[in-house]
C-alpha positions as CSV (number, residue, x, y, z in Angstrom):
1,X,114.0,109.1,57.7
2,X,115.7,106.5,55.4
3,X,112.9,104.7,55.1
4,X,111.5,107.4,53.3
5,X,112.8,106.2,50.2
6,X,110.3,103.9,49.6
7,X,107.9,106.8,48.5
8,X,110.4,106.7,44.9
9,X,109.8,103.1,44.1
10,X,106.1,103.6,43.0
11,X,106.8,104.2,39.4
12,X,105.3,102.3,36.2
13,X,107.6,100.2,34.6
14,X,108.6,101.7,30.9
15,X,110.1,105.3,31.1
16,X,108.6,106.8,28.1
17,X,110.9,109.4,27.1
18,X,109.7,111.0,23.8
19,X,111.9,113.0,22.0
20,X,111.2,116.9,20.9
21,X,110.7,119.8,23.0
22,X,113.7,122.0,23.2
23,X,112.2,123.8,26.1
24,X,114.3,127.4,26.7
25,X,115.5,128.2,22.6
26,X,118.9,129.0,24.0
27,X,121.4,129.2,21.3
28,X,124.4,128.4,23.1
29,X,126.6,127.7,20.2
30,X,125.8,130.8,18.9
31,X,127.4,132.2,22.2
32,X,130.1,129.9,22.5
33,X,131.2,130.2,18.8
34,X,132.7,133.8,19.6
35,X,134.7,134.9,22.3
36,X,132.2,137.8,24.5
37,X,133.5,140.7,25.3
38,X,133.5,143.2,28.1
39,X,131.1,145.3,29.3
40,X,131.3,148.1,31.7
41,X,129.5,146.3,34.3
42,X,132.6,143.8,34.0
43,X,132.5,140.3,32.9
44,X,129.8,139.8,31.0
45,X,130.0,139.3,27.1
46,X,128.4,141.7,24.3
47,X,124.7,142.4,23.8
48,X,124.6,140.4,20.4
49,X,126.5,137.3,22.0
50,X,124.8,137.1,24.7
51,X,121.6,138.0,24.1
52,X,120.0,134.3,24.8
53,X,121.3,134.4,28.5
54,X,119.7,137.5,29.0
55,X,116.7,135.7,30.8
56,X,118.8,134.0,33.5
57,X,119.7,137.7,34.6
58,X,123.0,139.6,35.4
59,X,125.0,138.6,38.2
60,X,128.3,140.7,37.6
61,X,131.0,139.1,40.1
62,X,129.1,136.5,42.3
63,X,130.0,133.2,42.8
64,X,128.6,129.7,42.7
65,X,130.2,126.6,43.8
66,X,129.6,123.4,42.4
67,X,130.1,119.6,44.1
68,X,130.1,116.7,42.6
69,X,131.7,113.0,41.6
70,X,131.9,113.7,38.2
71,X,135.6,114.1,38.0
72,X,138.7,114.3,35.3
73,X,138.1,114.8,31.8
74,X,134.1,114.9,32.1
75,X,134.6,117.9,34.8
76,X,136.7,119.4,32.5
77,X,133.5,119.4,29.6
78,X,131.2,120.9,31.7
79,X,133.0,123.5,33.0
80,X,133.9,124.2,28.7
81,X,130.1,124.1,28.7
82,X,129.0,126.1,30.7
83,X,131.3,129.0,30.0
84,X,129.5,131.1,27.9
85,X,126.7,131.2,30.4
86,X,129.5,132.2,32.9
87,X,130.7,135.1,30.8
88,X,127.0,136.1,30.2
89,X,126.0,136.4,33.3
90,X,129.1,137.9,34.7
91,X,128.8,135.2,37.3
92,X,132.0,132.7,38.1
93,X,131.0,129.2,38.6
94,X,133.5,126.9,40.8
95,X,133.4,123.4,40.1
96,X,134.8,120.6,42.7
97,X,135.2,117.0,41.4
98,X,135.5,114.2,43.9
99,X,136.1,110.3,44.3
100,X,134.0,110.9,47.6
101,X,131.1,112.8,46.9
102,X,129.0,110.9,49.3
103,X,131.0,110.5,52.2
104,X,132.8,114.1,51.4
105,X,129.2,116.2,50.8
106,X,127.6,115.0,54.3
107,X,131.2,116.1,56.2
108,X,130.9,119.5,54.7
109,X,126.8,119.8,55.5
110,X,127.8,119.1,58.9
111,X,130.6,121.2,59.2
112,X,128.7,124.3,57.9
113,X,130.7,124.6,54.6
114,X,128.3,123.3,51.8
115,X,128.3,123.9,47.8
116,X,125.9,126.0,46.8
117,X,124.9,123.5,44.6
118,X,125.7,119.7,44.3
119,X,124.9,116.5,41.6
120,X,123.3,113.9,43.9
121,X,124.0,110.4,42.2
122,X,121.9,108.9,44.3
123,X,118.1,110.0,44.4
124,X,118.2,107.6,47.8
125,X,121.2,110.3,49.3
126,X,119.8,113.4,47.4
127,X,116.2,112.0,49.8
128,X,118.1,112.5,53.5
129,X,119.7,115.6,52.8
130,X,115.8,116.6,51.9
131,X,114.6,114.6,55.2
132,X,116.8,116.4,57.6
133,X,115.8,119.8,56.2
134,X,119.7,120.7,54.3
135,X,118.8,121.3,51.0
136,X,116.1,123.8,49.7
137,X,113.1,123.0,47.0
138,X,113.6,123.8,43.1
139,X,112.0,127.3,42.4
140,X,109.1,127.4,40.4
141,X,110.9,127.6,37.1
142,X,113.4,125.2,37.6
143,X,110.8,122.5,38.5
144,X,108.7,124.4,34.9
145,X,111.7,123.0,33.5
146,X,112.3,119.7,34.5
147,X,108.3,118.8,34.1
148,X,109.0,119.7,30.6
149,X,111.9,118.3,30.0
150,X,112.3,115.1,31.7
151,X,109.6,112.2,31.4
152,X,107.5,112.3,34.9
153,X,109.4,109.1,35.9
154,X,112.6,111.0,35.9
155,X,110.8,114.3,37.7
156,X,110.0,111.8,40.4
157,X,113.4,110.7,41.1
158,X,114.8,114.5,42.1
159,X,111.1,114.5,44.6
160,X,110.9,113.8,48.2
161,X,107.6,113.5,50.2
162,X,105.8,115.6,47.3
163,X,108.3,118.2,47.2
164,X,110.5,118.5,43.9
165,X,114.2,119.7,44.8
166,X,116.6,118.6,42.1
167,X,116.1,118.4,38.4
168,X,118.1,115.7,36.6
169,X,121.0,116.1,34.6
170,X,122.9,113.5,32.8
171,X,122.3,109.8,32.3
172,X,124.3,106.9,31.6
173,X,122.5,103.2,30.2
174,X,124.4,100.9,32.7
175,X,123.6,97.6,30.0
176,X,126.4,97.4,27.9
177,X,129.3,95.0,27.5
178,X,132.8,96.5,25.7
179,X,134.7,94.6,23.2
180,X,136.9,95.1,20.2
181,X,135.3,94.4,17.1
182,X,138.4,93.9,15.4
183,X,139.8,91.2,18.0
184,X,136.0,89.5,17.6
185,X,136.3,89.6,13.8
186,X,139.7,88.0,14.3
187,X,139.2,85.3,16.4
188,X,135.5,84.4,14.4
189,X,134.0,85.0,18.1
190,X,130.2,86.3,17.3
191,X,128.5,88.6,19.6
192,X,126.1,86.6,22.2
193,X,122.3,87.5,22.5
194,X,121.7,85.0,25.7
195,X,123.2,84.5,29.1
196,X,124.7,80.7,27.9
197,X,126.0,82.1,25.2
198,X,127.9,84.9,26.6
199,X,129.3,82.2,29.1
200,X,130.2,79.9,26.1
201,X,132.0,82.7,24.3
202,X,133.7,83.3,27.9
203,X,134.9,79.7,27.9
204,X,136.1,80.1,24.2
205,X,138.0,82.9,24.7
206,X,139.5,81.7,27.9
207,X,140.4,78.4,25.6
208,X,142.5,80.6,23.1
209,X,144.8,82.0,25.8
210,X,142.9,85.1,26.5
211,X,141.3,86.3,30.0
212,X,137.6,87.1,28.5
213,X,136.7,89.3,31.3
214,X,138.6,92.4,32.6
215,X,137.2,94.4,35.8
216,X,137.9,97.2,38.3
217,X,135.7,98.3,41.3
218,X,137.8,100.7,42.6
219,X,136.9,104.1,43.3
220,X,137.5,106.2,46.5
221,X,134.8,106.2,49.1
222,X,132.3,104.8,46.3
223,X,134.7,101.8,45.9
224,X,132.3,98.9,45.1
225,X,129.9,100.5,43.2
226,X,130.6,98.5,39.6
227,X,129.9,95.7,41.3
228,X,126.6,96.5,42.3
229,X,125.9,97.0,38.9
230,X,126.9,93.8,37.9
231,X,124.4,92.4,40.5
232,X,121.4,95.1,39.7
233,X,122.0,94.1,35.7
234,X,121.5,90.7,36.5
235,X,118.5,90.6,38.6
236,X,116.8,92.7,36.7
237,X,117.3,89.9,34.0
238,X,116.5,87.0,36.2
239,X,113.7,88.6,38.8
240,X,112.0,90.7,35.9
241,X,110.9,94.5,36.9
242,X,108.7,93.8,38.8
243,X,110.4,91.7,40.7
244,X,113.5,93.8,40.6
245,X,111.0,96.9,42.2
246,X,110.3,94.7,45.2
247,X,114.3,93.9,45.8
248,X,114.8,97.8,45.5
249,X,112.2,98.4,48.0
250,X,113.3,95.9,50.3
251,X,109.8,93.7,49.9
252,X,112.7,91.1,48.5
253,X,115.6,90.7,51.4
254,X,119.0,90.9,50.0
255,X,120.0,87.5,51.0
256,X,116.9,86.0,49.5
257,X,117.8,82.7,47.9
258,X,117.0,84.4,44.7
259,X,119.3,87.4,45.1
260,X,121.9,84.2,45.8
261,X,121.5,82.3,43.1
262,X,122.1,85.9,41.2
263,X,124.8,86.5,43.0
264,X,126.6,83.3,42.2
265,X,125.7,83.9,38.6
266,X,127.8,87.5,38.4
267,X,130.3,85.0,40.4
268,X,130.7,82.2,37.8
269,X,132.5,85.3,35.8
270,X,133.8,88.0,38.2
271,X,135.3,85.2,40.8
272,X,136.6,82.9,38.2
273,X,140.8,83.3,37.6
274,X,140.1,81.5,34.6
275,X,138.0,84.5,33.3
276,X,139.2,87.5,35.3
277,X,141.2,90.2,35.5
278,X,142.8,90.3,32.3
279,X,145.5,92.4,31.8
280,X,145.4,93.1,35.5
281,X,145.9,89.5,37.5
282,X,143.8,87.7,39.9
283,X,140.3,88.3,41.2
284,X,141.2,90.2,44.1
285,X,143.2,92.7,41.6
286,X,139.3,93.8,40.5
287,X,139.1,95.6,43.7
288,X,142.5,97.8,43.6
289,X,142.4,98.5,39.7
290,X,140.2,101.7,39.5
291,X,137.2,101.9,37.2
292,X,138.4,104.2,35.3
293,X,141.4,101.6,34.1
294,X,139.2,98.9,34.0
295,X,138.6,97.9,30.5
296,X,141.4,99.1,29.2
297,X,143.3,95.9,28.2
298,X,140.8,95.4,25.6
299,X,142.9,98.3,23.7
300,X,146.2,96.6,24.6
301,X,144.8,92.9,23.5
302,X,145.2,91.5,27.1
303,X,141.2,91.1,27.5
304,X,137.9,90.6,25.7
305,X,135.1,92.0,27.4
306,X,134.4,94.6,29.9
307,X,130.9,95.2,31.5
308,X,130.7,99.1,32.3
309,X,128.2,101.8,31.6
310,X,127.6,104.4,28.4
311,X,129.8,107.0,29.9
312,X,132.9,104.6,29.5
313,X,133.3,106.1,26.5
314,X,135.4,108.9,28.0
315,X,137.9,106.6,30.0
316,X,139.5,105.3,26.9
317,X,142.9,106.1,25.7
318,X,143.2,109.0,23.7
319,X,142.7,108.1,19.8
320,X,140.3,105.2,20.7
321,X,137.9,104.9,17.7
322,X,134.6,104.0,19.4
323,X,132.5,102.5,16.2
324,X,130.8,99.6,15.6
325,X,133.8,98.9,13.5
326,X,136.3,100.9,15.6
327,X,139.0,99.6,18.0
328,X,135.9,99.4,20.4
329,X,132.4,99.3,20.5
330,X,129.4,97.7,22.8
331,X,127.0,95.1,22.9
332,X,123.7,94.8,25.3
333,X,124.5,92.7,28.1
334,X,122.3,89.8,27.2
335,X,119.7,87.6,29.3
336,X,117.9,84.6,29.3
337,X,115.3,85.6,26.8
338,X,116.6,88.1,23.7
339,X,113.5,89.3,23.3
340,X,113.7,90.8,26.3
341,X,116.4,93.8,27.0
342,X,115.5,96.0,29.8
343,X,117.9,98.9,30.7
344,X,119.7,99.3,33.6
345,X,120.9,102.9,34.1
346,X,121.2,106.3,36.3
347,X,121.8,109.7,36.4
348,X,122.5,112.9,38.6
349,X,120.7,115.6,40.1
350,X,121.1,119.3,41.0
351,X,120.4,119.9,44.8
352,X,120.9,123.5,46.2
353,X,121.7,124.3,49.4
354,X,121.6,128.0,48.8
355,X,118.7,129.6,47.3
356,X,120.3,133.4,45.9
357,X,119.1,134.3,42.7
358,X,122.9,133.9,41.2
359,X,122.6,129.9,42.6
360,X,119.0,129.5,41.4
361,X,120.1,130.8,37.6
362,X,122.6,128.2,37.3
363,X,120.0,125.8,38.1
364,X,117.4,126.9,35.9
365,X,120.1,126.7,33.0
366,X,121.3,123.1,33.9
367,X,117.4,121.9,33.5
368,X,117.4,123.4,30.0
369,X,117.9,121.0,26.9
370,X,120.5,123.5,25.4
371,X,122.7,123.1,28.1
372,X,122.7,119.5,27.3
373,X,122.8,119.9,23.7
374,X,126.1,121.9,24.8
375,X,127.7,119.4,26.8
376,X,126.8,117.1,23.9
377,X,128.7,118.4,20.9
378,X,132.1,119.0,22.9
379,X,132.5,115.2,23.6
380,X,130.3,112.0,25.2
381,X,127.3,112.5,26.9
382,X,124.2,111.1,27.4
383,X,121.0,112.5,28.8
384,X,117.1,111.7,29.1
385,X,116.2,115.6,28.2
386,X,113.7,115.3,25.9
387,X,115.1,118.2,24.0
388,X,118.6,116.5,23.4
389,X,118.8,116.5,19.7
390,X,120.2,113.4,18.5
391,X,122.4,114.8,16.0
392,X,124.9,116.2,18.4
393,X,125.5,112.2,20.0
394,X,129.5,112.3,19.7
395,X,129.6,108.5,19.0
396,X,127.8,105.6,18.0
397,X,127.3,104.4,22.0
398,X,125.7,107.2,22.9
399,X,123.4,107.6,20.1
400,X,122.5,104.0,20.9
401,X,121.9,105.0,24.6
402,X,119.8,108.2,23.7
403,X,117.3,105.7,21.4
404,X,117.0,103.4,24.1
405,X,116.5,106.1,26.4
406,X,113.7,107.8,23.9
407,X,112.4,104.4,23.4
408,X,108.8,104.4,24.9
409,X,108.8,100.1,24.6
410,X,112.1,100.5,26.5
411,X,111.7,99.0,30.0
412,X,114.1,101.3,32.4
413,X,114.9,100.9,36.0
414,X,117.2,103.3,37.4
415,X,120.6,102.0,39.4
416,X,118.5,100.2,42.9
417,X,121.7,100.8,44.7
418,X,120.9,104.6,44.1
419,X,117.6,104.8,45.1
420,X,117.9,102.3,48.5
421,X,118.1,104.6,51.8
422,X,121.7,105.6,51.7
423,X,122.9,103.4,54.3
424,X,122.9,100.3,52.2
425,X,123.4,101.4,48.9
426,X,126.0,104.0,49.1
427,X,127.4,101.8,52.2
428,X,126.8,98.5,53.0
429,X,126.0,96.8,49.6
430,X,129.0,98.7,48.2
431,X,131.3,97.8,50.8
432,X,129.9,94.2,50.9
433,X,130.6,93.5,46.8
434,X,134.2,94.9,47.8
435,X,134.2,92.0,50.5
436,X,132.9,89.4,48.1
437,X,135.4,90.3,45.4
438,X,138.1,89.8,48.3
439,X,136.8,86.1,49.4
440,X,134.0,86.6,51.1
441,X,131.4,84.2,50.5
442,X,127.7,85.4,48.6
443,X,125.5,84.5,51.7
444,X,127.9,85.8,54.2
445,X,128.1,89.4,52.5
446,X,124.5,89.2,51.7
447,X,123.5,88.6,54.8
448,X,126.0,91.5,56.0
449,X,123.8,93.8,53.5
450,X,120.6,92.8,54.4
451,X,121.6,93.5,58.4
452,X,122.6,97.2,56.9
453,X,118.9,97.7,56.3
454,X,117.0,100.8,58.5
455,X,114.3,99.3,61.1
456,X,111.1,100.0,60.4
């Protein structure tokens, strides 16, 4: 069945994503700015509050449960979101964050106690759950939704074997590199365009006394996974899309000489003491600190630079300015060529396992570009809905991500560890960059990976 996931890798190579298009005019400030009240039914707010939920029906006292990895303070923001929709409704929505969504959502499949509804990272995971028949196909207006919301690229992603069952829901660009303007203006350190010179600047900041580079890979079940970003980042630079497309689907083998030699490259700066883990110690402390901590030395002076995605802009301390002149801000990760800047990045998507009208609702709402827009203006966020309205970025990163994502030059390839069959890229190449980080040598893990792959 894995092999299955081949069928997403026929895609063109730009994702145009053009803004407009608000889809469903639901004015969910207009419910969120006042407190509902009660109606007799119970639980569900006043006419005049309420009255742009009215379409998703009344579901006075049933429940929907909600899995997923997004976790902490993000969990926290959609559950703040999608209140007013909860007291709408009448419905109660139970949300269940977790380090190890994808070892923890197959236990509970095969155990017979699965959410009603769950946010696949991982369109090659969200693909065998279709395969072996566990989750049920979008209805008919969820999928209305998503085809107008979402670029076709994107609609493919959530679609197994012609059949659409999830509809997307955030997004993160994966290209950036973290830094504090103030410590660059400092120091006179300029902000690289090319590979070289992000590894001279590496060297010069090494020089003055400082670790450049400051990492962590640790997270749960999924630990590994920011280092296969490192290595997806960087072959997408060096093996072009095209070339990255035929890695993804396995037309490349992972311990190609090419996949080596990029590799090595991510090595010269993650498996170098004299550039890593500031503020942390040696190499091998990238694979205990936990993403979440990872880049936080920059704030503490300890470290330069931290490669991590869009959403990092919710893991810093509280009161971190993020601005271009704030105590942090981002740069693209460069390549060999600056003229050419193609985005790494990913996203989730809402699989059901149930199909009652209460579950289906909640789906339809989540595929809706105000629900985004909501998530938007409480803090972060970034998605590829085309009726995200710009305005309500809450900082300068992810107004930068939503342009690049609405960018129809932009050349996009989603996360490859997230669309190979699950086996390797929620196991083996995860579990392999762990290895690596640890003293394993490149070809040895590679070649571990590339034994991980399904038989034809």
């Amino acid at each position: 069945m894995e092999e299955g996931s081949m069928s997403l890798l026929s895609r063109p190579a730009r994702v145009a994503l053009v803004a407009g298009g608000v889809g469903l005019a639901l004015a969910v400030t207009a419910c969120g700015s006042a407190t509902p009240g009660t109606s007799a039914a119970g639980g569900s707010g006043t006419s005049a509050d309420c009255a742009p939920f009215t379409q998703f029906g009344k579901h006075d006292g049933k429940k929907v449960s909600i899995y997923s990895p997004i976790r902490d303070v993000e969990a926290d923001l959609f559950q703040q979101a999608w209140a007013p929709f909860e007291k709408c409704t009448g419905m109660k929505i139970t949300y269940e964050g977790t380090g190890e969504f994808e070892a923890q959502i197959q236990v509970r499949s095969d155990g017979g106690n699965p959410p009603d509804l769950a946010f696949f990272p991982q369109p090659g995971l969200l693909e065998r759950f279709a395969g072996a028949g566990r989750i049920k196909p979008a209805p008919a207006e969820v999928k209305k939704l998503a085809e107008q919301n979402w670029s076709a690229d994107w609609v493919e992603y959530g679609t197994v074997d012609g059949t659409f069952y999830a509809a997307p829901l955030g997004a993160s660009v994966k290209s950036f590199v973290w830094y504090s303007p103030g410590m660059f203006k400092e120091k006179g350190w300029a902000v690289p365009t090319t590979w070289d010179e992000l590894m001279k600047l590496s060297e010069t900041i090494a020089a003055a006394g400082i670790k450049p580079w400051c990492a962590g890979i640790e997270s749960g079940e999924a630990t590994g996974w920011p280092a296969t970003d490192w290595i997806e980042d960087v072959l997408l630079r060096e093996l072009g899309p095209q070339g990255y497309d035929d890695w993804v689907a396995h037309k490349i083998p992972f311990n190609d000489p090419k996949v080596v030699a990029a590799v090595d490259r991510v090595g010269a700066i993650l498996k170098n003491d004299n550039f890593v883990n500031g503020g942390y110690g040696p190499v091998k402390s990238i694979a205990s600190t936990a993403f979440q901590e990872g880049g936080v030395p920059i704030t503490e002076g300890r470290c330069a630079l931290h490669r991590q995605a869009s959403f990092y802009a919710n893991f810093w301390p509280e009161g971190t300015e993020v601005a271009e002149d704030g105590d942090v801000f981002a740069f693209y990760l460069p390549g060999n060529d600056p003229a050419e800047k193609p985005v790494l990045g990913a996203g989730e998507f809402v699989a059901a396992f149930a199909d009652r009208p209460e579950v289906q609702a909640v789906q339809a709402y989540l595929a809706t570009g105000d629900f985004a827009n909501a998530r938007m203006k409480l803090a972060t966020y970034v998605s590829a809905n085309k009726g995200v309205d710009i305005g309500n970025a809450q900082n300068p990163i992810d107004k930068l991500s939503i342009q690049m994502l609405q960018d129809p030059d932009t050349v996009f390839r989603f996360d490859g560890s997230d669309l190979m069959p699950a086996a390797v890229g929620a196991g083996a190449f995860w579990k392999g960059m762990t290895d690596w980080i640890n003293g394993k040598e490149t070809k040895e893990t590679l070649d571990f990976i590339e034994a991980s792959w399904p038989k034809s």
